[in-house]
Residue, then its C-alpha position, 0 to 999 in steps of 0.5 A: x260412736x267413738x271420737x274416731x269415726x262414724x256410726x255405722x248403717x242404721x239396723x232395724x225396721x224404723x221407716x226413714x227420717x222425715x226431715x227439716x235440712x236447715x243451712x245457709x253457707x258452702x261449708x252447709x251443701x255436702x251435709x245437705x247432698x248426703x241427705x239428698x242421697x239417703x234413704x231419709x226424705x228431706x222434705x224442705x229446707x230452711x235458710x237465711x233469706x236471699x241478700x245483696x251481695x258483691x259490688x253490683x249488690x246483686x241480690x242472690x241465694x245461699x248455696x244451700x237454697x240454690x243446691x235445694x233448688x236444683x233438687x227440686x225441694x221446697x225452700x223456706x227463707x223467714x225473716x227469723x225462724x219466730x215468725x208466725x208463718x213459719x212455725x205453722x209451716x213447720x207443723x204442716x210439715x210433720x218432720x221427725x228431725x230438723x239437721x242444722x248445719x251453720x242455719x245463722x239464726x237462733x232457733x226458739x224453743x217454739x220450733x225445737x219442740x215440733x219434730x218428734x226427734x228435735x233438731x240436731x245440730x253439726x258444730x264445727x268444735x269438739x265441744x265444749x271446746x269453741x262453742x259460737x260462730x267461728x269454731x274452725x277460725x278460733x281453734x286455729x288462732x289458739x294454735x290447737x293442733x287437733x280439732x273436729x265435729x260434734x253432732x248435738x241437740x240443739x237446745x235454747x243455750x250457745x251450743x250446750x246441747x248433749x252430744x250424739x257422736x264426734x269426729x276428729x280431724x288433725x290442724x296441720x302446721x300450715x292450715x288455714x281455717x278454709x282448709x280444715x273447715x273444707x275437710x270437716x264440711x266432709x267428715x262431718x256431712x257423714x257424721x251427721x248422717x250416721x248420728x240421724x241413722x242412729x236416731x232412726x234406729x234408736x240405738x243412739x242417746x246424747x251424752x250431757x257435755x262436760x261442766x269442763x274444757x268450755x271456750x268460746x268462739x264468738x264471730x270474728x269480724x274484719x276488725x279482729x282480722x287485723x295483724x297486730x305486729x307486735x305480737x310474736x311471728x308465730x302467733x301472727x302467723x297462727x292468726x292470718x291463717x284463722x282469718x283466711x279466707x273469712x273475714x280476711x287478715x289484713x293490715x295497712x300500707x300508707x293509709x289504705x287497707x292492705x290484705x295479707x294471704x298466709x305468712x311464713x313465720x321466721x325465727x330471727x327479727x333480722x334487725x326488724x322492729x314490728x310491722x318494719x318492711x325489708x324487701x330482699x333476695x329473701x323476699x318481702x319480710x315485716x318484723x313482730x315482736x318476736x322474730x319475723x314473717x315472710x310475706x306470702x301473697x298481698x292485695x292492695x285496695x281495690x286491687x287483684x291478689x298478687x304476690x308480695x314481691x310483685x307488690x314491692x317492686x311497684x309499692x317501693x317501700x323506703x328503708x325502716x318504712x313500716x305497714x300498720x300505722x295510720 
């Protein structure tokens, strides 16, 4: 499989895939939808279990539990994939692979030893590059400008398994996180088939990642997503757009949290100290180390989305007021 597309149709006379489909998020549904629609058998799904969520604290499924539930196929939710009982679910099951797509657990060497063909992992990074949690948001952050999706066997290590197959996909000079990792949800549902087909047929080994270019993205949590305005206004505006939509850039306006949707990065400060508000015909700018960025849409605590503008004229910043001081 090249870097530039997916594997063909499997070739020959191999029976289908018996298959364990392990997910939990969005980004997760089409890689499980394709499946659905293949010639290869998804006989359950794994995934985290049901969690309180929202202000009512409403306990609810993953998207990949209520798309398996429409289904009709059975759903396994263990509190870790080591207990017991799930690894004796597991054997009962007989599959020959198990495709993970953003699982959210760590899988034990116990589970990865039963299906014949392993378990075959669609990360979210042209691994090595940005091996963890938040492929997508860090290769954004880092201003990379090309990134993609591997397909690899997982084993014990962070995303150290050999890789099956690639496809790449272009960050776009306004792209968020949500954008690129929306488009590689797609590409890399028809990768993750087509490296299963090639399993299927045997026409298809892993290849060992190289010892070189390995970086990491770990888990970005709503403290990494504050906006840090003495860094240059490109790099602010390389950050807001890796934390956008999860967990969210945010930073703060007279002692409340003050979330920030993409920013326009300018190339002159204006006058602007970092974090320094000028409301004007131009619209609501904040001054950074280097230059300064133009305020997009802003959501004050416990308030809708709204347009910075719209914000300003009822926050009426003072002259030199500033946002990201306690």
């Amino acid at each position: 499989m090249g870097r530039h597309g997916c594997l063909g149709p499997a070739r020959g006379g191999e029976p289908p895939l018996r298959l364990l489909f392990a997910g939990t998020p969005d980004v997760a549904v089409p890689s499980l939808d394709l499946l659905l629609g293949s010639a290869h058998e998804v006989a359950a799904v794994l995934t985290r279990p049901d969690a309180r969520s929202g202000r009512g604290r409403r306990v609810s499924r993953s998207p990949v539990a209520e798309r398996a539930d429409a289904a009709g196929v059975p759903v396994l939710q263990p509190r870790s994939p080591r207990d017991p009982e799930f690894l004796a679910r597991l054997a009962d099951l007989a599959v020959d692979c198990a495709p993970v797509v953003a699982y959210g657990a760590l899988v034990p060497q116990a589970a990865l030893d039963l299906p014949r063909h392993g378990w075959v992992n669609l990360h979210f990074s042209l691994l090595p590059a940005w091996r963890g949690a938040a492929p997508v948001q860090h290769a954004v952050m880092a201003g990379d400008e090309v990134t993609g999706a591997s397909t690899f066997r997982l084993e014990a290590g962070l995303d150290t398994g050999p890789v099956y197959g690639v496809v790449t996909e272009p960050i776009a000079a306004r792209d968020t996180a949500g954008d690129v990792l929306g488009r590689l949800a797609c590409s890399g549902a028809r990768l993750l088939l087509a490296t299963l087909d090639g399993i299927e047929a045997g026409t298809l080994e892993p290849r060992p990642q190289p010892s070189d270019g390995v970086s990491l993205a770990p888990r970005l949590e709503p403290a990494d997503a504050r906006v840090d305005w003495s860094l240059p206004a490109n790099v602010v505006d390389r950050r807001v757009r890796g934390v956008t939509p999860a967990p969210g850039a945010w930073t703060t306006w007279r002692g409340d949290r003050l979330r920030l949707g993409p920013v326009e990065p300018l190339p002159t400060s204006l006058g602007l100290v970092p974090g320094e508000l000028s409301v004007g015909p131009t619209g609501v700018l904040v001054g950074t180390g280097r230059g300064a960025v133009r305020l997009g849409d802003v959501q004050p605590a416990g308030k809708r989305v709204l347009p910075a503008a719209d914000w300003a004229r009822g926050a009426r910043p003072a002259p030199g007021e500033l946002v990201g001081v306690e």
